[in-house]
Backbone as XML, in Angstrom:
<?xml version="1.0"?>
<chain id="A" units="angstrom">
  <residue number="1" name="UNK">
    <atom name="N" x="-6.328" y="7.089" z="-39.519"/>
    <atom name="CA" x="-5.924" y="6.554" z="-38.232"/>
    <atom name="C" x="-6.726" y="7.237" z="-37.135"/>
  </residue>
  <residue number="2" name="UNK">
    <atom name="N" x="-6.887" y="6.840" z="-36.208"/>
    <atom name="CA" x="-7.600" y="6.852" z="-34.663"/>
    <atom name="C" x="-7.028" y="7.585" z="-34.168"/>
  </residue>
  <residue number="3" name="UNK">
    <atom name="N" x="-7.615" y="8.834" z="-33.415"/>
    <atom name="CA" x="-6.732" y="9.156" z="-32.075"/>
    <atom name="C" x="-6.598" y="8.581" z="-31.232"/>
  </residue>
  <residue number="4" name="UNK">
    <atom name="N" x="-4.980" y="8.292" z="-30.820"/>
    <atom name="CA" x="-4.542" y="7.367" z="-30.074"/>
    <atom name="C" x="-3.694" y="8.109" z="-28.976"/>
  </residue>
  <residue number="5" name="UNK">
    <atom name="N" x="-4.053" y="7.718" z="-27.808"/>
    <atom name="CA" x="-3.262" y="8.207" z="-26.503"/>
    <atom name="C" x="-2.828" y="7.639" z="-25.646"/>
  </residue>
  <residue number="6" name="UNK">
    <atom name="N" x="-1.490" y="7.982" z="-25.226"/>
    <atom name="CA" x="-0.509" y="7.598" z="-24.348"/>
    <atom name="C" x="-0.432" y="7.532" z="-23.371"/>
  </residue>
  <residue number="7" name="UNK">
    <atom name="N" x="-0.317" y="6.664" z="-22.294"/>
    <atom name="CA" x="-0.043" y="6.954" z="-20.815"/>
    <atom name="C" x="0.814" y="5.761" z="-20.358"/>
  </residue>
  <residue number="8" name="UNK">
    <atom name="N" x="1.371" y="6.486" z="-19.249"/>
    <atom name="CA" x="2.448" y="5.229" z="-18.640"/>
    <atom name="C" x="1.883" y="4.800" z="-17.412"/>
  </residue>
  <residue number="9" name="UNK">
    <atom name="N" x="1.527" y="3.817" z="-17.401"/>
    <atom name="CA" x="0.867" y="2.295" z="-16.513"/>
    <atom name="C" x="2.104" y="1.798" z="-15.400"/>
  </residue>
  <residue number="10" name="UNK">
    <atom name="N" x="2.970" y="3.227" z="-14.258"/>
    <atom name="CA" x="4.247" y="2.625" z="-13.403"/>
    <atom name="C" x="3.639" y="1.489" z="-12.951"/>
  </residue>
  <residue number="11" name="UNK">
    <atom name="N" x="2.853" y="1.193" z="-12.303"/>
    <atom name="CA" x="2.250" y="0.113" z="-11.257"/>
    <atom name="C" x="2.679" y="-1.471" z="-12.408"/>
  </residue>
  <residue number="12" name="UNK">
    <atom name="N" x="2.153" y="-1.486" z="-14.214"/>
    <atom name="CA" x="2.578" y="-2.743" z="-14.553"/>
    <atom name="C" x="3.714" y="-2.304" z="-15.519"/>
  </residue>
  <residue number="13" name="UNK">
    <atom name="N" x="4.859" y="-1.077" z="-15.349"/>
    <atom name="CA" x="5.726" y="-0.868" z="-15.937"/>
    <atom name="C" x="5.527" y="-1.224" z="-17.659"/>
  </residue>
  <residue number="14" name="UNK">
    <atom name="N" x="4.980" y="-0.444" z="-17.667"/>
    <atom name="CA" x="4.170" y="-0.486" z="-19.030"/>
    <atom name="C" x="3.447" y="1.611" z="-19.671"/>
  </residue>
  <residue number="15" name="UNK">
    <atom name="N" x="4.096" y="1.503" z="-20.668"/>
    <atom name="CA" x="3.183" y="2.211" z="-21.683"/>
    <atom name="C" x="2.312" y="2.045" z="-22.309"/>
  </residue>
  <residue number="16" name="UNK">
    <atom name="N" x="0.907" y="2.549" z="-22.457"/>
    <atom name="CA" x="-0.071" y="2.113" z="-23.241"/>
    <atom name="C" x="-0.756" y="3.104" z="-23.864"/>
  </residue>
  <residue number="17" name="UNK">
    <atom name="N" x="-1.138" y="2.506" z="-25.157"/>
    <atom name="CA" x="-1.544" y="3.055" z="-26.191"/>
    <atom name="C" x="-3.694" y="3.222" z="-26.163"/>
  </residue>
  <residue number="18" name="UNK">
    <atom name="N" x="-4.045" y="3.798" z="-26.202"/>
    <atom name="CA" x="-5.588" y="3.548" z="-26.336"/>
    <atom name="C" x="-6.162" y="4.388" z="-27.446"/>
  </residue>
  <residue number="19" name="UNK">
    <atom name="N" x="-7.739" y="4.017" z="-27.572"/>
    <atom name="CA" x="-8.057" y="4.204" z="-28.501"/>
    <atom name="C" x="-9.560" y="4.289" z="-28.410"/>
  </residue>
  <residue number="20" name="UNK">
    <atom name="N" x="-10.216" y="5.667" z="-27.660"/>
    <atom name="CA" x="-11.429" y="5.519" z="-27.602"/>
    <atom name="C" x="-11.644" y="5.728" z="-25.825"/>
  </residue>
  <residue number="21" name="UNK">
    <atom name="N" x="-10.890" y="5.775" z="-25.256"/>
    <atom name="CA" x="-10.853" y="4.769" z="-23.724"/>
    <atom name="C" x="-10.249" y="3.517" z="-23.919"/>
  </residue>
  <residue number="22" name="UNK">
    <atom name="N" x="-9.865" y="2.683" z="-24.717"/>
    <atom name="CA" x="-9.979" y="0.956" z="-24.876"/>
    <atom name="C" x="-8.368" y="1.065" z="-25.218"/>
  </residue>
  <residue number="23" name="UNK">
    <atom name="N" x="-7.825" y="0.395" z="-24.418"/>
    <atom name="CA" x="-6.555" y="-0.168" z="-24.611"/>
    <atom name="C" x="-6.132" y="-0.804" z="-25.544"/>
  </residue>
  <residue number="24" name="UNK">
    <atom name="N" x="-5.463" y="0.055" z="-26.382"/>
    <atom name="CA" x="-5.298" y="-0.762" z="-27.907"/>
    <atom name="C" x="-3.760" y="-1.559" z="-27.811"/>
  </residue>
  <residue number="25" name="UNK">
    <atom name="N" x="-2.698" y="-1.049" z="-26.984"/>
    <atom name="CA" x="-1.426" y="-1.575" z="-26.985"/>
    <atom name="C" x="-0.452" y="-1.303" z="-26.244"/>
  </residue>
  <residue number="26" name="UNK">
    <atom name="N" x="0.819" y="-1.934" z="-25.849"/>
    <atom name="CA" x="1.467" y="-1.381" z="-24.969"/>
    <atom name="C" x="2.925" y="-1.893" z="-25.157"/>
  </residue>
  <residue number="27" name="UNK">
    <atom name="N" x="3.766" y="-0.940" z="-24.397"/>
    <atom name="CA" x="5.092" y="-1.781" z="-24.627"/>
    <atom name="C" x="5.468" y="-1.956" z="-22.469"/>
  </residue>
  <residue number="28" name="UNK">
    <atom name="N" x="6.565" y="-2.760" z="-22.511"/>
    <atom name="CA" x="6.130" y="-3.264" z="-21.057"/>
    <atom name="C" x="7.783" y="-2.921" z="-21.143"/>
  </residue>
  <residue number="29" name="UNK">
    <atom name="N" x="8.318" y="-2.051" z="-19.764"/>
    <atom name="CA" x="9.772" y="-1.657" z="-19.980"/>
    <atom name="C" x="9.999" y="-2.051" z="-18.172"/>
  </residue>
  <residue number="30" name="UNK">
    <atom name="N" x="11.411" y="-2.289" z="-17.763"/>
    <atom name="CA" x="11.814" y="-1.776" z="-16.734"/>
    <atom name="C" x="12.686" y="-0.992" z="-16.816"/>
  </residue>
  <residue number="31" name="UNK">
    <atom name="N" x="13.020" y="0.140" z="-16.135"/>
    <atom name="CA" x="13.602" y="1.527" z="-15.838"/>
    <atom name="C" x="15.123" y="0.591" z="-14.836"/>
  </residue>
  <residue number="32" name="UNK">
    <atom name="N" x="15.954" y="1.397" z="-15.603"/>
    <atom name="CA" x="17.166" y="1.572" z="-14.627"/>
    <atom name="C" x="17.731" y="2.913" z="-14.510"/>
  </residue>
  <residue number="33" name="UNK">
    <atom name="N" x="19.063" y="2.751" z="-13.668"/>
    <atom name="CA" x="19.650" y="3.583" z="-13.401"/>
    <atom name="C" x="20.285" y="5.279" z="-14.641"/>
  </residue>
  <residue number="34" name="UNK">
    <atom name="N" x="20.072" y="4.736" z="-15.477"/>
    <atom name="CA" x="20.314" y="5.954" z="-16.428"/>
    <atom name="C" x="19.783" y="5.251" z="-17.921"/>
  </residue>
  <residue number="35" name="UNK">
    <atom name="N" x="18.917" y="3.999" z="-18.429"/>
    <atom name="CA" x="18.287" y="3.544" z="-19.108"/>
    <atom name="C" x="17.002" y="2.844" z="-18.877"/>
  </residue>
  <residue number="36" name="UNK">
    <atom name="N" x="16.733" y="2.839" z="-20.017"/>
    <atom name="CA" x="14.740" y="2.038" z="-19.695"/>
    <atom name="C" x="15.588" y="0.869" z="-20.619"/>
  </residue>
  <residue number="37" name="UNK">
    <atom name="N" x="14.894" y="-0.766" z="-20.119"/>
    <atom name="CA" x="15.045" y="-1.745" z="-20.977"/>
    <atom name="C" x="13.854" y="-1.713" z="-21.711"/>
  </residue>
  <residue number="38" name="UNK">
    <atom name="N" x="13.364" y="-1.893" z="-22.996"/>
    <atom name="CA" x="12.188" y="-2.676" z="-23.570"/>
    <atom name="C" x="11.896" y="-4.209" z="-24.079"/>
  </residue>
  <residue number="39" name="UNK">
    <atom name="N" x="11.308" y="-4.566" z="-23.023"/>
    <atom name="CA" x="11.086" y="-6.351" z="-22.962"/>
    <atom name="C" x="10.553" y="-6.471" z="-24.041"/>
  </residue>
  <residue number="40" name="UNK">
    <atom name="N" x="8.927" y="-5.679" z="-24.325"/>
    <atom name="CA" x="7.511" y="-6.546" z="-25.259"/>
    <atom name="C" x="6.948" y="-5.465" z="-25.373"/>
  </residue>
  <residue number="41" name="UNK">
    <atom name="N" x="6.353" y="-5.538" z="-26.633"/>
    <atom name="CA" x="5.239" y="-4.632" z="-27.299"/>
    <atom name="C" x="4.483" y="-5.544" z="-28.042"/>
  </residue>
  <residue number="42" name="UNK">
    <atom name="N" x="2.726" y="-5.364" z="-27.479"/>
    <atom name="CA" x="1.604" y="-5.723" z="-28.175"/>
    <atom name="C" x="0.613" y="-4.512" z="-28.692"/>
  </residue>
  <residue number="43" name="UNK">
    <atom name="N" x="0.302" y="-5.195" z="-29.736"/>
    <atom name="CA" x="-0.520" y="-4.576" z="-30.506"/>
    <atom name="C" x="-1.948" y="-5.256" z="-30.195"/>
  </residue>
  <residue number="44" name="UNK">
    <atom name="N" x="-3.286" y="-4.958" z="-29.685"/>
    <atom name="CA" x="-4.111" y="-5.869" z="-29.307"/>
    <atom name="C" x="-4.991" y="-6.319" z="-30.150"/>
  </residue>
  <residue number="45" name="UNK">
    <atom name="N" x="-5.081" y="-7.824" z="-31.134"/>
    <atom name="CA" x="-5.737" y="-8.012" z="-32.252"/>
    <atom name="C" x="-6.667" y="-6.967" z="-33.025"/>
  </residue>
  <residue number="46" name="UNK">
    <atom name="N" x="-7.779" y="-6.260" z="-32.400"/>
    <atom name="CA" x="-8.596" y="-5.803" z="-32.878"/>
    <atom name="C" x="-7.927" y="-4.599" z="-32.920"/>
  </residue>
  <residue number="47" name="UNK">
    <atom name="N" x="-6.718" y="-4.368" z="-32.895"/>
    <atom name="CA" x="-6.402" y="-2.936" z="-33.572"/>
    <atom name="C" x="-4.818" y="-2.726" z="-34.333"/>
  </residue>
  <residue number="48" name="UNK">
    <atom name="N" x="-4.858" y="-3.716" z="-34.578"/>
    <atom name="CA" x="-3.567" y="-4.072" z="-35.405"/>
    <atom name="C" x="-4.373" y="-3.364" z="-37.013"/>
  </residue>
  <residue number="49" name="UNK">
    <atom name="N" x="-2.879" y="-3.132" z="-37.289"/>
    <atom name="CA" x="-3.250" y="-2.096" z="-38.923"/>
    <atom name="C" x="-3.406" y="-0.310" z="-38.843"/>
  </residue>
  <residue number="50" name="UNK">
    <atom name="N" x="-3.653" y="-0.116" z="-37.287"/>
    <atom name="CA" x="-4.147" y="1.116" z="-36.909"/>
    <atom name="C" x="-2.847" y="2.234" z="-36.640"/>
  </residue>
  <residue number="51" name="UNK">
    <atom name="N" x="-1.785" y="1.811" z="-36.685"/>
    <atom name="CA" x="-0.819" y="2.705" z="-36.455"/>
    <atom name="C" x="-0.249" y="3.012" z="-34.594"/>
  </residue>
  <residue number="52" name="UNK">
    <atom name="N" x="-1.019" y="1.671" z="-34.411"/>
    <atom name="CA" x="-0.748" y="1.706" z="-32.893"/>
    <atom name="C" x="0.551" y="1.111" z="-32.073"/>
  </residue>
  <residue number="53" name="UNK">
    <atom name="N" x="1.049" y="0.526" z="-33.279"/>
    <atom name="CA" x="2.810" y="-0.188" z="-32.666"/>
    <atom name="C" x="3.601" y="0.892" z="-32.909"/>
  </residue>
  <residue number="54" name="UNK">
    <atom name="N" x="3.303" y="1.519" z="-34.075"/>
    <atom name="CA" x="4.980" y="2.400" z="-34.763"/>
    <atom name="C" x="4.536" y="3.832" z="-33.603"/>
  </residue>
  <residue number="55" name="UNK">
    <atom name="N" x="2.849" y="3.857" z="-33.415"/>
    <atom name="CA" x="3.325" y="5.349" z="-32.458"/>
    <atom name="C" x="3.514" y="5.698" z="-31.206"/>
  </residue>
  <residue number="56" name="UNK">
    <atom name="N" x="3.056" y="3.685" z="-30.640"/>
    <atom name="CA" x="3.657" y="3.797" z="-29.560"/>
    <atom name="C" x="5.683" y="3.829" z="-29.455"/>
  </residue>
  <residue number="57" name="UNK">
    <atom name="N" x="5.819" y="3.319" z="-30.540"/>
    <atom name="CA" x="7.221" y="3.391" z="-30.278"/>
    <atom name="C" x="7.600" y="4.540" z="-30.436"/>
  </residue>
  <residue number="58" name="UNK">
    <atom name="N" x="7.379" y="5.364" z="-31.254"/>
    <atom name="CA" x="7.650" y="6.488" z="-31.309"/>
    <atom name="C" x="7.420" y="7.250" z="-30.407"/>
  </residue>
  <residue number="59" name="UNK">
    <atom name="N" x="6.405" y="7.390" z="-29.362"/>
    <atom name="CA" x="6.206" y="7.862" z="-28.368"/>
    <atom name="C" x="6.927" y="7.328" z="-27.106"/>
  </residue>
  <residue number="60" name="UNK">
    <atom name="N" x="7.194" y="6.028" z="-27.432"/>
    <atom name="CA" x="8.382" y="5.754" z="-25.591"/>
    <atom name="C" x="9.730" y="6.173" z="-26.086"/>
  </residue>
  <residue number="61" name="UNK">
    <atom name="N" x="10.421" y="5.696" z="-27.292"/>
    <atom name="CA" x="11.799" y="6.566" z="-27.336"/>
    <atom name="C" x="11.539" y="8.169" z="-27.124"/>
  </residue>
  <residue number="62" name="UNK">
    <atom name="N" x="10.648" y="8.754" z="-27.738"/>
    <atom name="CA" x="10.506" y="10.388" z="-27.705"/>
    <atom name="C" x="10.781" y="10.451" z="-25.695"/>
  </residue>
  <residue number="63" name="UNK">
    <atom name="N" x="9.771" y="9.805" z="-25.076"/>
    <atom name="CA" x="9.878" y="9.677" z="-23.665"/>
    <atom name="C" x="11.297" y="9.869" z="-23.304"/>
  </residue>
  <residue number="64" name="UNK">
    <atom name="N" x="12.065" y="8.436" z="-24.017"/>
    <atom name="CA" x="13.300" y="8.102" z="-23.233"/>
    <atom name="C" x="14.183" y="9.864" z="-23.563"/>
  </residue>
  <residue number="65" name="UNK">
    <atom name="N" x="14.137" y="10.038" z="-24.434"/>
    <atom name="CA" x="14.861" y="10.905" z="-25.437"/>
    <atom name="C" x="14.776" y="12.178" z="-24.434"/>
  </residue>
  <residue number="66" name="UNK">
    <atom name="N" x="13.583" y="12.471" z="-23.974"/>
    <atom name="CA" x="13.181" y="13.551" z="-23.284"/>
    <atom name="C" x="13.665" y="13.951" z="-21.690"/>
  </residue>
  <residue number="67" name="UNK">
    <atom name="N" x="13.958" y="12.717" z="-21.081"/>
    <atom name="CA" x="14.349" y="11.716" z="-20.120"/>
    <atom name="C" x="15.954" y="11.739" z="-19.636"/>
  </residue>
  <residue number="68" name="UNK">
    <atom name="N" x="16.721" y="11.675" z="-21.236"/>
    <atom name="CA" x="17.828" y="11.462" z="-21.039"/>
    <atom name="C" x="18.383" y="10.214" z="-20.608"/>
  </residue>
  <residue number="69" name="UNK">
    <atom name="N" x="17.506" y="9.110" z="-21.161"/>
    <atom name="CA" x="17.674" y="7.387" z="-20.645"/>
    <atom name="C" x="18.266" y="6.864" z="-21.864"/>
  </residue>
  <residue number="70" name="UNK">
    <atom name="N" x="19.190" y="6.078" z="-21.711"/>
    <atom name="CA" x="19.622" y="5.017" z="-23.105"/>
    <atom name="C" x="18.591" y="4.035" z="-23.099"/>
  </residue>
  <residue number="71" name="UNK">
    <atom name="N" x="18.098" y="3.552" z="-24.649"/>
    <atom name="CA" x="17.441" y="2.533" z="-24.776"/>
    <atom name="C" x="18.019" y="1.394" z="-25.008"/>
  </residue>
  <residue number="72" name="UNK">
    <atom name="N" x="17.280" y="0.375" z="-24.113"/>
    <atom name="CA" x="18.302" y="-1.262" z="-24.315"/>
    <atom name="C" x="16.703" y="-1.862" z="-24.909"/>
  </residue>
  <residue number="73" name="UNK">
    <atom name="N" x="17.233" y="-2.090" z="-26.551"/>
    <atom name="CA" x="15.932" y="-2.618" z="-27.204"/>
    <atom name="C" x="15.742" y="-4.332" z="-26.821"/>
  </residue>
  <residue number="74" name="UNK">
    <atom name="N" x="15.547" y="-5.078" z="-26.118"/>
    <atom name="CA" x="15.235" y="-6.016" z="-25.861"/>
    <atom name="C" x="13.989" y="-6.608" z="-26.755"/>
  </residue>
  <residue number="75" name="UNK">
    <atom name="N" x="13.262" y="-6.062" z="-26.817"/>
    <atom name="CA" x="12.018" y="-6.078" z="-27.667"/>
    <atom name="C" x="12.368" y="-5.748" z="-29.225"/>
  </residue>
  <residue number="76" name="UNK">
    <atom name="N" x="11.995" y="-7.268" z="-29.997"/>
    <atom name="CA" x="12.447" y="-7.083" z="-31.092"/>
    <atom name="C" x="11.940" y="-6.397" z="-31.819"/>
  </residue>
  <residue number="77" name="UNK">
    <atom name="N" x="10.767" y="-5.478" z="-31.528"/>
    <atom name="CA" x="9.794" y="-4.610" z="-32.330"/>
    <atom name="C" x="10.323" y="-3.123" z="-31.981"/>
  </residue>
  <residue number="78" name="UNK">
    <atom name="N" x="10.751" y="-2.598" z="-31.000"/>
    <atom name="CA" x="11.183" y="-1.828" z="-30.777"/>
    <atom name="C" x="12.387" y="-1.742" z="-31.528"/>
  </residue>
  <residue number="79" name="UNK">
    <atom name="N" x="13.496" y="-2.741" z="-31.479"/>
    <atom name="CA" x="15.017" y="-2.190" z="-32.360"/>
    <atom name="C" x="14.389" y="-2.520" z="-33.639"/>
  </residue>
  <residue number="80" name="UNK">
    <atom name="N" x="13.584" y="-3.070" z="-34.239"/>
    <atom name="CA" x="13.225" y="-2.905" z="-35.385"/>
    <atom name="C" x="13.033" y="-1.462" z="-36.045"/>
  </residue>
  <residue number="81" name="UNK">
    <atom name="N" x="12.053" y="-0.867" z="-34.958"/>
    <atom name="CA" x="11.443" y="0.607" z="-34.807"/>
    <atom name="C" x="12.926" y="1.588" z="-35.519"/>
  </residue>
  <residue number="82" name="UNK">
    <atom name="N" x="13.979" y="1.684" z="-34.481"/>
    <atom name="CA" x="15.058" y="2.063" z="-34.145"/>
    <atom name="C" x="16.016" y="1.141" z="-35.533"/>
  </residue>
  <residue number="83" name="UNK">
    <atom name="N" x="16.016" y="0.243" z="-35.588"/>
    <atom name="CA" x="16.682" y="0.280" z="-37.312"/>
    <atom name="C" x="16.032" y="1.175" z="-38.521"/>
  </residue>
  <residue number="84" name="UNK">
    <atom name="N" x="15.008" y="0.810" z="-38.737"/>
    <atom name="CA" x="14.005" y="1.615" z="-40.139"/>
    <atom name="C" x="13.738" y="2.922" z="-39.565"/>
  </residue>
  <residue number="85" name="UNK">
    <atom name="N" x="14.422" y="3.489" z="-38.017"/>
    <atom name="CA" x="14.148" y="5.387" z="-37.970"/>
    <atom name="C" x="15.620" y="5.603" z="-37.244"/>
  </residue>
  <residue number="86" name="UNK">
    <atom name="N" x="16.509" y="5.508" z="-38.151"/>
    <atom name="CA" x="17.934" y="6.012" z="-37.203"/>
    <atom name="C" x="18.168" y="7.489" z="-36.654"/>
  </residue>
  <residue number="87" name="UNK">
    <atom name="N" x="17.088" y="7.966" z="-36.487"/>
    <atom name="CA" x="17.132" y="9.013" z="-35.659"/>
    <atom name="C" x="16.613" y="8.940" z="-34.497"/>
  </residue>
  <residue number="88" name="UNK">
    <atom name="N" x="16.627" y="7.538" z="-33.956"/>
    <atom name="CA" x="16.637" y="7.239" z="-32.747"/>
    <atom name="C" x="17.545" y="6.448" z="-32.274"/>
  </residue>
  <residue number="89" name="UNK">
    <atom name="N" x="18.620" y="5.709" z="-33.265"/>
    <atom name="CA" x="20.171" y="5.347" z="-33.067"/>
    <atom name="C" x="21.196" y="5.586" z="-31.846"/>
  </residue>
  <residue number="90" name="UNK">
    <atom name="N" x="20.903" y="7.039" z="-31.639"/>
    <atom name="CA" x="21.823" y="7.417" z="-30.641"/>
    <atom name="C" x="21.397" y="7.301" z="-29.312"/>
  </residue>
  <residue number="91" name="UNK">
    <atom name="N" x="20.223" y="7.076" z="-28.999"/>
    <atom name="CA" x="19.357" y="7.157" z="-27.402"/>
    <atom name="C" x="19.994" y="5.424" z="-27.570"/>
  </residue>
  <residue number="92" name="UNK">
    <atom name="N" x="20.774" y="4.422" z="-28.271"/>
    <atom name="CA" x="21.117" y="2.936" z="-28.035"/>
    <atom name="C" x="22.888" y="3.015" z="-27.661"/>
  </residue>
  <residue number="93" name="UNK">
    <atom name="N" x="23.481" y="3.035" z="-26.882"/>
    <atom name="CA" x="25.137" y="2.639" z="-26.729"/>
    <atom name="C" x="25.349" y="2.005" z="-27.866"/>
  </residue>
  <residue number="94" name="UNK">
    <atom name="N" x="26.617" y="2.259" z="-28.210"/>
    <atom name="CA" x="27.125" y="1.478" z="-28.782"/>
    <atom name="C" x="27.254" y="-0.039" z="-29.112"/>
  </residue>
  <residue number="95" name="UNK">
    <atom name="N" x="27.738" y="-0.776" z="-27.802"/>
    <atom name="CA" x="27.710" y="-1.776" z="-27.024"/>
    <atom name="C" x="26.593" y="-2.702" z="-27.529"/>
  </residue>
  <residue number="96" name="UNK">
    <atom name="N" x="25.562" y="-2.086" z="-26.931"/>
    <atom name="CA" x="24.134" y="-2.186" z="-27.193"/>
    <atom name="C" x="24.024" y="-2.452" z="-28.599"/>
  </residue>
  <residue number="97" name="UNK">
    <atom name="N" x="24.032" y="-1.565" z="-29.280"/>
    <atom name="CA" x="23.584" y="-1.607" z="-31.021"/>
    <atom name="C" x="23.630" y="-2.659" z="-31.404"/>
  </residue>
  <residue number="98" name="UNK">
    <atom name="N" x="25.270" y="-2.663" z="-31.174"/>
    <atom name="CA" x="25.668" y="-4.283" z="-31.814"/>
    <atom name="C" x="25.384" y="-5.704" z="-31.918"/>
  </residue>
  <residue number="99" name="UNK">
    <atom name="N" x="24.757" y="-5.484" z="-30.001"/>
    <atom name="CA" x="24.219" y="-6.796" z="-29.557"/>
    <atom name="C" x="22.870" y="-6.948" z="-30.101"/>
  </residue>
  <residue number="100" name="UNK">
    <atom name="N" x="22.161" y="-5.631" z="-30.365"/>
    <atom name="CA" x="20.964" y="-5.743" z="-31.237"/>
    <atom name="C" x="20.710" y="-5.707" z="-32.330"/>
  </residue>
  <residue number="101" name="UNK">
    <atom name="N" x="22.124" y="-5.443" z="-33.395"/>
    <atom name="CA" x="21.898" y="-5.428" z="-34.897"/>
    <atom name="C" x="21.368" y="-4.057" z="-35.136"/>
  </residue>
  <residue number="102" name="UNK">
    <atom name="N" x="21.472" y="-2.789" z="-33.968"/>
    <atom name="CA" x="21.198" y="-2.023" z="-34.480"/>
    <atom name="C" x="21.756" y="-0.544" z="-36.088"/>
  </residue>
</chain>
């Protein structure tokens, strides 16, 4: 795998993943009051296979986690993330889980 690095994009409320300089992926969130929602996460064709979805996710919950924000997985790639690693279970309400099948 690529070294891949993180930065958060406030201006298009977005995290992104790169790879080289070159924007390999991103997940696109809005921030509330004591949670981040996650709308969408792309992986950008030419770098799909690279490990660039699972570490961006892993890297915005670690964020939220760090943060002290509940995650509202809106983005079905993200509660996916958050089903197959339940040690990110608890950064989701309850409430929440349910409505996401988490």
């Amino acid at each position: 795998m690529s070294d891949i690095t993180y930065t958060t994009n406030e201006a298009a409320h977005r995290y992104e993943a790169s790879i080289g300089g070159q924007l390999a992926g991103y997940a696109e969130f809005n921030l509330l009051t004591d949670a981040i929602m996650f709308t969408h996460t792309e992986v950008l064709p030419e770098h799909e296979g690279k490990g660039v979805g699972s570490g961006l996710a892993k890297h915005v919950l670690n964020e939220a986690r760090d943060k002290a924000l509940h995650v509202i997985p809106v983005c079905q790639f993200i509660a996916g993330y958050i089903r197959k690693h339940r040690e990110y279970a608890d950064l989701v309400r309850p409430d929440v889980q349910r409505a996401f099948k988490i």
